[in-house]
N, C-alpha and C positions, 0 to 999 in steps of 0.2 A: 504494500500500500504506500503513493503516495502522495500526498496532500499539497496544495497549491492554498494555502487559504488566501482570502474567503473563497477561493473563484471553484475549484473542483479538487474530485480524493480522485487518483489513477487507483483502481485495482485489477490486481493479473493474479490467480490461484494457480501457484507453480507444482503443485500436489496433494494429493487427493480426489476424491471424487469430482471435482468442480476444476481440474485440472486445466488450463487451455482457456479458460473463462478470463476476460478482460474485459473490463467497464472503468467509463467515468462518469461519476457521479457528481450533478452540479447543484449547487440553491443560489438564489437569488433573489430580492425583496421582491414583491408584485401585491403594491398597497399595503394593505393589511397584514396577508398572507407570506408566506415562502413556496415560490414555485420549485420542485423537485424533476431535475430531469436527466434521467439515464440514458448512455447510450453505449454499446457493446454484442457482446455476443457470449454467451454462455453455453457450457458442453459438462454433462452431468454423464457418468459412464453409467452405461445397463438401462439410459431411460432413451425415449424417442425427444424430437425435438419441442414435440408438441410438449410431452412430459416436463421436461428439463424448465420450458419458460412458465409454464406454471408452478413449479417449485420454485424458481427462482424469483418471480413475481411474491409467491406468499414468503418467501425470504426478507424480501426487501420492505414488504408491506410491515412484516414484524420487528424488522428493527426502526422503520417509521412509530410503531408504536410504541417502541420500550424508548426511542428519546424524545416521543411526545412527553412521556409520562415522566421520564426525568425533566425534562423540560417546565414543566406544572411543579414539579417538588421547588426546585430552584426559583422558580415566582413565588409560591407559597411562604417560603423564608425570609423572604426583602420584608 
C-alpha cells in the first residue's frame, strides 16, 4: 500500500488469494459529502470474475463501514 495523501492509497496484493489485485482508491470533498472512487482490477483464485467483484465490492463496502463508525466515535469525543 501506498498512500498519496489527501489525493489517493495505490494498493497491489502481492500474495494471497487476492494476489495480482491493484487499485487506487481516491476521496474527495463533494459539498457535504466525501465522494469514494475506485479504480482497478481485482483476481481472487478459485472464484469466476463475476465472483471475485462481488466479494470485492462487499470488501470495500465493509471497511467503508468500520471507518464510518470510527469516524462517528472521533466526532462523538470533541
Amino acid at each position: 500500500m501506498t498512500t498519496f495523501p489527501p489525493y489517493c492509497t495505490w494498493i497491489e496484493e502481492i500474495e494471497g488469494d487476492f494476489a495480482g489485485t491493484k487499485f487506487v482508491h481516491t476521496q474527495r470533498p463533494e459539498g457535504a459529502k466525501t465522494r469514494i472512487d475506485v479504480f482497478g482490477e481485482a483476481h481472487c483464485t478459485g472464484r469466476s470474475p463475476e465472483q471475485t467483484r462481488t466479494l470485492f465490492l462487499e470488501i470495500l463496502a465493509k471497511a467503508h463501514e468500520e471507518d464510518l463508525a470510527t469516524l462517528r466515535k472521533i466526532r462523538e469525543r470533541k
